[in-house]
VEXBANU-427021 format. One record per residue (C-alpha): residue number from 1; residue in three letters; x, y, z. Coordinates in Angstrom, 1 decimal, decimal comma. Example, Ala and Ser with C-alpha at 12.3 -4.5 7.8 and 13.67 -1.06 7.14 Angstrom:
# residues 2
 marke dopa     c1     c2     c3
     1  Ala   12,3   -4,5    7,8
     2  Ser   13,7   -1,1    7,1
END
This chain:
# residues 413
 marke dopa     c1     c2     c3
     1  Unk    0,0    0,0    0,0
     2  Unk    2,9    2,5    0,9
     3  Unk    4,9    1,5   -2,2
     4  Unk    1,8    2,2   -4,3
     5  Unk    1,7    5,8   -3,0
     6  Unk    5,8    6,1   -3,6
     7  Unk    5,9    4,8   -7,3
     8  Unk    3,1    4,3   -9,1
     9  Unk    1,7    7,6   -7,2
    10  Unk   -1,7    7,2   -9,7
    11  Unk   -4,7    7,6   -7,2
    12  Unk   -7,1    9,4   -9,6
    13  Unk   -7,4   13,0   -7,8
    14  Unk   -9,7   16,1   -7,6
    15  Unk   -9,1   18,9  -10,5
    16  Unk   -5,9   20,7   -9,5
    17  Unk   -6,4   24,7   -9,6
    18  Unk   -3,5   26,9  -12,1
    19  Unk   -1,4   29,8  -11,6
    20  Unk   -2,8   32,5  -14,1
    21  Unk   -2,7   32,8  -17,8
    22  Unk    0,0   34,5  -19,4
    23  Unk    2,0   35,6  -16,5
    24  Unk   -0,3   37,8  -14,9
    25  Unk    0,6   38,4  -11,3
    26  Unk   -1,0   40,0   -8,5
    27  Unk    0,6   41,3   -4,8
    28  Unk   -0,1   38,0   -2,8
    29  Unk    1,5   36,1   -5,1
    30  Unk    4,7   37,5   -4,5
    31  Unk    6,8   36,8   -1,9
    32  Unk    8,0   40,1    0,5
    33  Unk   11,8   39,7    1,5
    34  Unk   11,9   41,3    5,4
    35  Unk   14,5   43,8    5,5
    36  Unk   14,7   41,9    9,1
    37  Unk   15,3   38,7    7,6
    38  Unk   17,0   36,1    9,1
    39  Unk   20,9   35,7    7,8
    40  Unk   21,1   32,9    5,7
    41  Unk   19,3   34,9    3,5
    42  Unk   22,3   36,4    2,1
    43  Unk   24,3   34,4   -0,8
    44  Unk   28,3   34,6   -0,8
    45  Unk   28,5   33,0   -3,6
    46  Unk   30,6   30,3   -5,1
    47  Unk   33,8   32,3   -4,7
    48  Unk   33,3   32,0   -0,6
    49  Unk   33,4   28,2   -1,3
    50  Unk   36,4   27,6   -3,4
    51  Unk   39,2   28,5   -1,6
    52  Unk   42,3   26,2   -1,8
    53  Unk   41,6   25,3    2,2
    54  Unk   38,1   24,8    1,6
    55  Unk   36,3   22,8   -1,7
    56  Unk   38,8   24,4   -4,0
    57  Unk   41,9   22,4   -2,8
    58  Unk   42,4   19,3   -4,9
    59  Unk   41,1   18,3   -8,2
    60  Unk   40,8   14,7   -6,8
    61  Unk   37,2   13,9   -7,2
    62  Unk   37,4   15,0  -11,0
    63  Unk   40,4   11,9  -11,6
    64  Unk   39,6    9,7   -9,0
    65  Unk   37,3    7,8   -7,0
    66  Unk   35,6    9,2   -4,4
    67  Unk   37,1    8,6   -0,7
    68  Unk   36,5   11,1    2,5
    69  Unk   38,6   13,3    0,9
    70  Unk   36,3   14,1   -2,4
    71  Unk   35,0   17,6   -0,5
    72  Unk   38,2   19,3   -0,5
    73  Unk   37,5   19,6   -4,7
    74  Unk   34,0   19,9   -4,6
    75  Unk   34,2   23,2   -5,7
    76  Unk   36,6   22,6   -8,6
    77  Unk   34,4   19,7   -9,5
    78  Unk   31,3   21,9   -9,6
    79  Unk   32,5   24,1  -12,1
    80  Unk   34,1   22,3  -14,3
    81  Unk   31,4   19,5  -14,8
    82  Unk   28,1   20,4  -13,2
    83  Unk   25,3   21,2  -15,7
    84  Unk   23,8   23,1  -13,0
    85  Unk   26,2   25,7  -13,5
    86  Unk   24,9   26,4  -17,0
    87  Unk   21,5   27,1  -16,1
    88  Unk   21,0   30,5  -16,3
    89  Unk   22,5   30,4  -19,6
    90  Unk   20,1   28,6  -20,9
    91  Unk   18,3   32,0  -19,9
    92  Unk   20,3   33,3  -22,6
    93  Unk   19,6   31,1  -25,7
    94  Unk   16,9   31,5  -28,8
    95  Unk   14,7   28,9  -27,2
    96  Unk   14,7   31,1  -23,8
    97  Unk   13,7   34,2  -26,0
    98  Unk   11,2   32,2  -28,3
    99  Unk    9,6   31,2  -25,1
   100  Unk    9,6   34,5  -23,3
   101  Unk    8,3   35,9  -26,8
   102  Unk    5,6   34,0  -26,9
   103  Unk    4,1   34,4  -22,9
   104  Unk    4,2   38,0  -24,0
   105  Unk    5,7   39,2  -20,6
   106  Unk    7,6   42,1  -22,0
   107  Unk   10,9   41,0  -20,2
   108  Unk   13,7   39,0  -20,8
   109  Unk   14,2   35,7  -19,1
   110  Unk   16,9   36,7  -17,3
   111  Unk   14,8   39,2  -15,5
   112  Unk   11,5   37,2  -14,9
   113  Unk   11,3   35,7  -11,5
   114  Unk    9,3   32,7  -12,7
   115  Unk   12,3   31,6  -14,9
   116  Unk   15,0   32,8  -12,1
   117  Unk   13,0   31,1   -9,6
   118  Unk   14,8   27,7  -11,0
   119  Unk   17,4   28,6  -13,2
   120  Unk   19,6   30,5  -10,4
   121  Unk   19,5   29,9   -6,4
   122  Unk   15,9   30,6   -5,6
   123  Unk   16,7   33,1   -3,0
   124  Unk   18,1   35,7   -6,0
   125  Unk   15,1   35,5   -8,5
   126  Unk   13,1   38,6   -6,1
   127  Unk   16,0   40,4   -5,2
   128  Unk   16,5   43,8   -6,5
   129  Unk   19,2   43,5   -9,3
   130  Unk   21,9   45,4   -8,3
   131  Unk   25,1   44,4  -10,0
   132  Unk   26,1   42,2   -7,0
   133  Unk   22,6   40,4   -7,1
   134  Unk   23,2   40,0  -11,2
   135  Unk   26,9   38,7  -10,9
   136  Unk   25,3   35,9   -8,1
   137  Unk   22,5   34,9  -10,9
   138  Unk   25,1   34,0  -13,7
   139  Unk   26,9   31,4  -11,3
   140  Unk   23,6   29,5  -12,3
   141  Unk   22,4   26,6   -9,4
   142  Unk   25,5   27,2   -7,7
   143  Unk   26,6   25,4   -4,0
   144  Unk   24,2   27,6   -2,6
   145  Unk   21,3   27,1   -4,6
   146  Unk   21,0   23,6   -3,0
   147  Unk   23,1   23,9    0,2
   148  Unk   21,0   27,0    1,0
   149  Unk   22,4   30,5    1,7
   150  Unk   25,8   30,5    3,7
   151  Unk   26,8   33,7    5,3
   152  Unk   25,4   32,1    8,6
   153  Unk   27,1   29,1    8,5
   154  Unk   30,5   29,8    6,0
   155  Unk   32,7   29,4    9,4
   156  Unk   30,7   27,7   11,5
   157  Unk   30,4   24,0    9,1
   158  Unk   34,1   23,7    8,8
   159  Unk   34,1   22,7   12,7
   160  Unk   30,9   21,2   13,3
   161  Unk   31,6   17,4   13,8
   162  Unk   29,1   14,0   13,7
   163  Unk   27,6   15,1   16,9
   164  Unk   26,3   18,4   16,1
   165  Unk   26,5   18,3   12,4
   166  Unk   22,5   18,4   12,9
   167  Unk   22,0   20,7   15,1
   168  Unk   24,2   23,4   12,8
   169  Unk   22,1   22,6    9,9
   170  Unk   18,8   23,0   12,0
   171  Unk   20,1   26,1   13,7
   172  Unk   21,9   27,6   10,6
   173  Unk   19,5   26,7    7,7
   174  Unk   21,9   24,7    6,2
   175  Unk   20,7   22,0    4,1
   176  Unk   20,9   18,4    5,6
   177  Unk   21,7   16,8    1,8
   178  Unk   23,3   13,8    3,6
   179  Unk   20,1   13,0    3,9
   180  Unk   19,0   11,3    1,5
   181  Unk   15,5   12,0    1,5
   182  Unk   15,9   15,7    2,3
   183  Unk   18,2   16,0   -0,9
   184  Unk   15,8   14,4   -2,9
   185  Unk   12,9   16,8   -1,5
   186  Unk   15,3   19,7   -2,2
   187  Unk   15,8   18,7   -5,9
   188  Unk   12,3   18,2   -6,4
   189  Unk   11,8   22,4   -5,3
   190  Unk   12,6   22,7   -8,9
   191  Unk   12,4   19,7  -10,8
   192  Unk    8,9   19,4   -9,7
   193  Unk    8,2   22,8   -8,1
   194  Unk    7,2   24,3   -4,9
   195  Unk    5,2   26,7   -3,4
   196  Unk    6,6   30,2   -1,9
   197  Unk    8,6   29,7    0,9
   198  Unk    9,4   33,1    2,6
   199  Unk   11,3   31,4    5,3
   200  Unk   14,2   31,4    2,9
   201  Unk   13,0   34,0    0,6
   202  Unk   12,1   31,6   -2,2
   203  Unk    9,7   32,5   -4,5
   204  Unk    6,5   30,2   -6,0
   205  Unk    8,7   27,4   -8,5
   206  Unk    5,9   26,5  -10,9
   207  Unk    6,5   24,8  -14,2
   208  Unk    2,8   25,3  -15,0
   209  Unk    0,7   24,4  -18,3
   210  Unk    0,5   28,0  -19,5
   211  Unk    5,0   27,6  -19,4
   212  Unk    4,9   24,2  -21,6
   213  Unk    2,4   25,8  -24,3
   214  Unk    4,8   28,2  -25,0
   215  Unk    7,9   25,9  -25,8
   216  Unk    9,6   25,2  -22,3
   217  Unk   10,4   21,3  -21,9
   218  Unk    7,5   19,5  -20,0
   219  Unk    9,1   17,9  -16,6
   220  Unk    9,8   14,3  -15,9
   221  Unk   12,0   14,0  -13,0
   222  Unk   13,4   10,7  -11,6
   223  Unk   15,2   11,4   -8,8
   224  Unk   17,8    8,6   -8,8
   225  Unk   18,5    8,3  -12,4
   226  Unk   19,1   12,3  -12,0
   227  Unk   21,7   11,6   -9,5
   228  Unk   23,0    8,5  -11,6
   229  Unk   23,7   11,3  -14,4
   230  Unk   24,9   13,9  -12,5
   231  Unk   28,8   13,6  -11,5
   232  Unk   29,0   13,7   -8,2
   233  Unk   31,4   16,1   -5,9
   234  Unk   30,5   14,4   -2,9
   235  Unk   31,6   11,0   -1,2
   236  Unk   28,1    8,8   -0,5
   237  Unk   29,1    7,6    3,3
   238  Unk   26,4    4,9    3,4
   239  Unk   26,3    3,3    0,0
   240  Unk   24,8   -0,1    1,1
   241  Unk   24,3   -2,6   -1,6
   242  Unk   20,6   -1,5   -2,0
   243  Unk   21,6    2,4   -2,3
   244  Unk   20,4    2,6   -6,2
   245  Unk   17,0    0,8   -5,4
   246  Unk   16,4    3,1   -2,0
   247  Unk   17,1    6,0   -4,1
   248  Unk   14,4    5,7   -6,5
   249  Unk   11,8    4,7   -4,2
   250  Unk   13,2    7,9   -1,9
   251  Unk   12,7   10,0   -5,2
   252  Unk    9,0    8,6   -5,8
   253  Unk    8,1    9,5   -2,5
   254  Unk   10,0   12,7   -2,5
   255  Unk    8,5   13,6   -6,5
   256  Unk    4,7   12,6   -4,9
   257  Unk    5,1   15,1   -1,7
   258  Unk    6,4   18,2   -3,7
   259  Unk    3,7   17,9   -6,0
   260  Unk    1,1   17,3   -3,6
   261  Unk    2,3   20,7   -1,8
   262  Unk    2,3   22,3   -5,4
   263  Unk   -1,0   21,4   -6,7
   264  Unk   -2,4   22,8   -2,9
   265  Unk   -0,4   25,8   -3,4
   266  Unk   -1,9   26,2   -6,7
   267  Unk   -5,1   26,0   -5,2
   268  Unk   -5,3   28,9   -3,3
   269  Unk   -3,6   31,3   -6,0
   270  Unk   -6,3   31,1   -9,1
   271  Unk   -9,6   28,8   -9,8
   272  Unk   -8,8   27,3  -12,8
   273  Unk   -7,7   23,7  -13,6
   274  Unk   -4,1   23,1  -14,0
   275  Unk   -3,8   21,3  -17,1
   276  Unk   -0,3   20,4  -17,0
   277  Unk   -1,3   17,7  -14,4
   278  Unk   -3,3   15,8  -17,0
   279  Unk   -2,5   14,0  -19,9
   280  Unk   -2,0   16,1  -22,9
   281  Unk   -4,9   14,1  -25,3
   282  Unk   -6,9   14,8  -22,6
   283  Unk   -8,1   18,2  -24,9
   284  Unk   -5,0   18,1  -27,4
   285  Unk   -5,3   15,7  -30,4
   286  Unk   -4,2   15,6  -34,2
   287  Unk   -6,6   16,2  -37,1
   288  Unk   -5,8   12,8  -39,0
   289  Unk   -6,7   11,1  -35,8
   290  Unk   -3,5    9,3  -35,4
   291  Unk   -4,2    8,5  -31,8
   292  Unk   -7,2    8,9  -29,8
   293  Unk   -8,9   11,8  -27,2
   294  Unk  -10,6   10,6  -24,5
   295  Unk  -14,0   12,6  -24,9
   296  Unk  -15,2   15,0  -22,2
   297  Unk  -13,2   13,6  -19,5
   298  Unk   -9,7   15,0  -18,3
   299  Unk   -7,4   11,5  -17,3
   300  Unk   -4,9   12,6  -14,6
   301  Unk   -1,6   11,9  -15,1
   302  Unk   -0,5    8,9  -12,6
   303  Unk    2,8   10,2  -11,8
   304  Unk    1,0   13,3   -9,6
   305  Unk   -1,1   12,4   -6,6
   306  Unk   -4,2   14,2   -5,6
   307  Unk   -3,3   17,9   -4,8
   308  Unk   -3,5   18,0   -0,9
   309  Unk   -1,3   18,3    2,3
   310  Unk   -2,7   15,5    4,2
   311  Unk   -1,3   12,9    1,1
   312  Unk    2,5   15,1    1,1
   313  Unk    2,0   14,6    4,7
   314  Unk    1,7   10,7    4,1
   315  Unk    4,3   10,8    1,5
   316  Unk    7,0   12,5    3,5
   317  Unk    6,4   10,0    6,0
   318  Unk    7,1    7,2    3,8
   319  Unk   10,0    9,0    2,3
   320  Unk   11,2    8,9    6,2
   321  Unk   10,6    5,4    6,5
   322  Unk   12,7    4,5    3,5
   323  Unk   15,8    6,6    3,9
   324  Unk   16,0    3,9    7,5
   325  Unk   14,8    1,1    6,2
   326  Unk   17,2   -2,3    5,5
   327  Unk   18,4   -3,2    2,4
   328  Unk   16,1   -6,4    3,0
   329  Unk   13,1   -4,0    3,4
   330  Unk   13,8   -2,2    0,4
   331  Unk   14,0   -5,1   -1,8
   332  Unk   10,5   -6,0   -1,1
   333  Unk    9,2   -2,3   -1,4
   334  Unk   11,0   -2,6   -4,4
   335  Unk    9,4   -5,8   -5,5
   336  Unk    6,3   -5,2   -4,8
   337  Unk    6,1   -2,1   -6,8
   338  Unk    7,0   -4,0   -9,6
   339  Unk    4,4   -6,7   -8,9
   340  Unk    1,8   -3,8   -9,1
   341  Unk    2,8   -2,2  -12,3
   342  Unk    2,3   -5,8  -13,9
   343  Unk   -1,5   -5,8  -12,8
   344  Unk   -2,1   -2,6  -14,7
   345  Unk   -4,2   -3,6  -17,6
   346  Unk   -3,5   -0,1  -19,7
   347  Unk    0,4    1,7  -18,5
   348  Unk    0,7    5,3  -20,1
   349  Unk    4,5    6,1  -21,1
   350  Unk    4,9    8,6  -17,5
   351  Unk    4,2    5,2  -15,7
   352  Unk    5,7    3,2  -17,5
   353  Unk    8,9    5,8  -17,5
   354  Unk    8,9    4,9  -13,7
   355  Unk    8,9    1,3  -14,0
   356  Unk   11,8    1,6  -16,4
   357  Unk   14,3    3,8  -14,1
   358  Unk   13,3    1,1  -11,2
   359  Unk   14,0   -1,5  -13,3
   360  Unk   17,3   -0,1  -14,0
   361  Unk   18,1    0,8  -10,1
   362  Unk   17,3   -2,5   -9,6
   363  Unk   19,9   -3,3  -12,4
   364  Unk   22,7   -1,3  -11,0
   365  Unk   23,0   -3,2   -8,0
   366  Unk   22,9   -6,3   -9,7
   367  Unk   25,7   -4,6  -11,9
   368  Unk   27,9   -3,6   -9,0
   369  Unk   27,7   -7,0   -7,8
   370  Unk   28,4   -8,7  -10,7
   371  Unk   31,0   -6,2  -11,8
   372  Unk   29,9   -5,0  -14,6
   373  Unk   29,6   -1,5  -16,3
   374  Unk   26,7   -2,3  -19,2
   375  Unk   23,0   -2,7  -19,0
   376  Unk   21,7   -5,9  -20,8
   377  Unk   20,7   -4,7  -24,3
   378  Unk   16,8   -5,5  -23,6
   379  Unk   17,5   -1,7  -21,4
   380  Unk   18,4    0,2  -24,1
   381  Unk   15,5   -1,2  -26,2
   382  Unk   13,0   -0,4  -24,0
   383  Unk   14,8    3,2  -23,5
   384  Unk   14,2    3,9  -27,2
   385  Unk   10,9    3,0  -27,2
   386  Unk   10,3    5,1  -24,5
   387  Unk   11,6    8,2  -25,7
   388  Unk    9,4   11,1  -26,1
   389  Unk   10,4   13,6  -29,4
   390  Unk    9,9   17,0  -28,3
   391  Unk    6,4   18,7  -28,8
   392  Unk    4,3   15,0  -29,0
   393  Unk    1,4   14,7  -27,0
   394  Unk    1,1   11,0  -27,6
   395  Unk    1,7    9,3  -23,6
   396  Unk    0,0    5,6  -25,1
   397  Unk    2,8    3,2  -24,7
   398  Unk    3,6    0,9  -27,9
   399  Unk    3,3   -2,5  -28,0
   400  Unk    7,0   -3,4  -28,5
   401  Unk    7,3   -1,0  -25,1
   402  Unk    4,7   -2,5  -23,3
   403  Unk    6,1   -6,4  -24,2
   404  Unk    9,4   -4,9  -23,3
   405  Unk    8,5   -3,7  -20,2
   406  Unk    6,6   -7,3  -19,1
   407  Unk    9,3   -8,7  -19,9
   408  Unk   11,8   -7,5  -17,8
   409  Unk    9,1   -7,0  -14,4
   410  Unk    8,7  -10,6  -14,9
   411  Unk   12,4  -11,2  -14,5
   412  Unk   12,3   -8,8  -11,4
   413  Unk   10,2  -10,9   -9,6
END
C-alpha cells in the first residue's frame, strides 16, 4: 500500500487549480523579503566556497574515485562539470527568447522571477538587481542554490563534527543533503516545483501548463536516475548494496510530496484547472486522428497524486521510513512495486517511464555485484521506445514497449 503511494503515485485526484494565464501576477502572489530577515538569506557566492583550504583544494574527485577526501575539490568539481552551473545560460539562448516571446511578458528571461526562480538559487530570483545580485545569478544553481544561503554558517560548518552536524544545519539553515531523503525533496523544489517559501526568501517554482504551451520542456524527473547522471562532488558515506534501489523509491516519494504541496499551493492562488497535471490528449489531439482523445473527460496523469497536504503529509512519512529502512526492506518495497505495475491492464508512457528507471536501479546493483559497467541490451531497447520527441502529445505506450517492459518486471520478480 505504501509503495503504491511512492511509485506508481496514480490515485485518480480532484481537478488541480493553475497559476494565471499568461504571466499575470497579482501582490499575494509575491513573496515580501523582510528587511529583518533572518541571515542565511544572504548568498556569498561560489567564490566564498572555493578557496584552496576549503572545496577548492584538490582536483581529486574530478580523476579519482571518491574517498573522505572528495570535499576538498568539490568546488573545482562543480564548475568544471556540473550542468547546473549552466543554467542560467540557458536563460540566454533562442529557445529562452522564443519562449519568453511568446508568454508575452515584456521582459527578458533573465529578468523574470518565474524563470530565475529555477534557473539560479531561488533566494536571488526577487531580489533587487543590483550588480552584485546580477553577478550571483550568472553562477547558475551554484553550492548555494542547494546547500542553502551561507553567510550564517560559511565558518561555522568547517568545525561542526558527527555530533552536532544536525544541530548546525537545524540552527543555521543549512541544508541536511546527507540525507537522502531531504536531498531528494530539495531537488524536487525545482524539478517538480514548490510553493513560496518566505522562510528562505524563495519565490512560487511552478513549471505550469500555461509555461509548456509556450515551448519550455515538460518535466519528468526521476530522482535517482538524475543523480546517476549527474557527476558527483560528494563521497556517499552509506552506500549499502541496495543504495540505487532506495534511491528511487526515496525520489517517488520525495517527487509525490512536492507535488502534492504544489497542486495545494496552486489552489489557493487562481480557480482554474491546472492542465499540466493531466495527460495532454486529454483536450489536445491531431486532425488525422493518429491516436485517440478521450471525450469530455480529463485523465490525470498517474505520476501526480491528488493535490492536498494530508497525502505530502503521508508521503514524507514514507520517504522517512525508507531513507531507514534495510536493504532487505527495500528489496521487497521494491518488489512489490513492480508486482503492481504488472497488474495494470492499460500503462501510459509517465508510468511506464517509472517502471523503467526502477527496473534499472534495480539493475545497477545487480551490476555492481556482478562487476559490470553495461546494462543488458533488452535496457536500451526499451529506453528507445520510451523516448518522447519533443512537442508529441502522444503518452499511449507501444506494444513493442509495453512487451518490453513485461518482460523485464517478470524477471524482477
Amino acid at each position: 500500500m505504501l509503495v503504491g503511494a511512492a511509485v506508481a503515485l496514480g490515485a485518480a485526484g480532484l481537478f488541480g487549480r493553475a497559476p494565471k494565464l499568461h504571466g499575470e501576477s497579482s501582490p499575494e502572489d509575491r513573496v515580501e523579503i523582510s528587511t529583518e530577515a533572518p541571515p542565511w538569506y544572504s548568498p556569498v557566492g561560489q567564490a566564498g566556497c572555493a578557496s584552496a583550504a576549503c572545496h577548492g583544494g584538490s582536483s581529486h574527485s574530478l580523476t579519482g574515485p571518491r574517498d573522505s577526501r572528495s570535499w576538498n575539490g568539490a568546488a573545482l568539481h562543480c564548475f568544471a562539470i556540473d550542468p547546473h552551473n549552466q543554467a542560467f545560460a540557458a536563460l540566454e539562448t533562442p529557445l529562452a527568447v522564443s519562449i519568453m516571446g511568446r508568454l508575452g511578458s515584456g521582459i527578458a528571461a533573465t529578468q523574470d522571477e518565474r524563470c530565475l526562480a529555477c534557473h539560479t538559487n531561488p533566494a536571488l530570483a526577487n531580489r533587487t538587481a543590483d550588480a552584485r545580485v546580477i553577478a550571483l545569478r550568472r553562477e547558475g544553481i551554484g553550492c548555494e542554490g542547494c546547500h542553502g544561503n551561507a553567510e550564517q554558517w560559511l565558518h561555522q560548518h568547517t568545525t561542526w563534527t558527527a555530533v552536532n552536524r544536525g544541530d548546525g544545519h537545524q540552527r543555521t539553515g543549512m541544508a541536511k543533503l546527507d540525507d537522502l531523503g531531504e536531498r531528494a525533496l530539495a531537488c524536487a523544489g525545482c524539478h517538480v516545483g514548490a510553493p513560496a517559501d518566505p522562510a528562505r526568501g524563495y519565490p512560487v517554482r511552478d513549471m505550469n501548463h500555461d509555461m509548456i504551451a509556450v515551448g519550455h520542456p515538460r518535466l519528468n524527473f526521476d530522482f535517482a536516475d538524475y543523480q546517476r547522471r549527474l557527476p558527483p562532488h560528494w563521497f556517499e558515506q552509506d552506500r549499502s548494496s541496495g543504495f540505487e534501489l532506495r534511491a528511487w523509491l526515496v525520489g517517488r516519494a520525495a517527487r509525490g510530496e512536492a507535488a502534492s504541496r504544489l497542486g495545494a499551493d496552486r489552489g489557493t492562488r487562481t480557480p482554474r484547472p491546472e492542465f499540466a497535471n493531466f495527460s495532454c490528449v486529454s483536450c489536445h489531439h491531431p486532425l488525422d486522428g493518429s491516436f485517440p482523445r478521450k471525450e469530455g473527460k480529463l485523465t490525470r496523469e498517474t505520476a501526480w497524486p491528488k493535490d492536498d497536504v494530508q497525502g505530502a503529509d503521508a508521503l514524507a512519512k514514507l520517504r522517512r521510513t525508507l531513507v531507514k529502512a534495510s536493504d532487505e526492506e527495500i528489496g521487497q518495497f521494491a518488489a512489490k512495486a513492480f508486482r503492481s505495475a504488472e497488474a495494470i491492464p492499460a500503462m501510459d508512457r509517465d508510468l511506464a517511464s517509472q517502471m523503467y528507471f526502477g527496473l534499472a536501479a534495480r539493475e545497477r546493483t545487480r551490476m555492481i555485484r556482478d562487476k559490470r559497467s553495461d546494462y543488458p541490451e533488452k535496457f536500451d531497447r526499451l529506453a528507445r521506445e520510451l523516448r518522447m520527441p519533443r512537442g508529441n502529445l502522444d503518452f499511449s505506450v507501444s506494444a513493442k514497449a509495453r512487451s518490453l517492459l513485461q518482460s523485464l518486471l517478470g524477471e524482477a520478480r
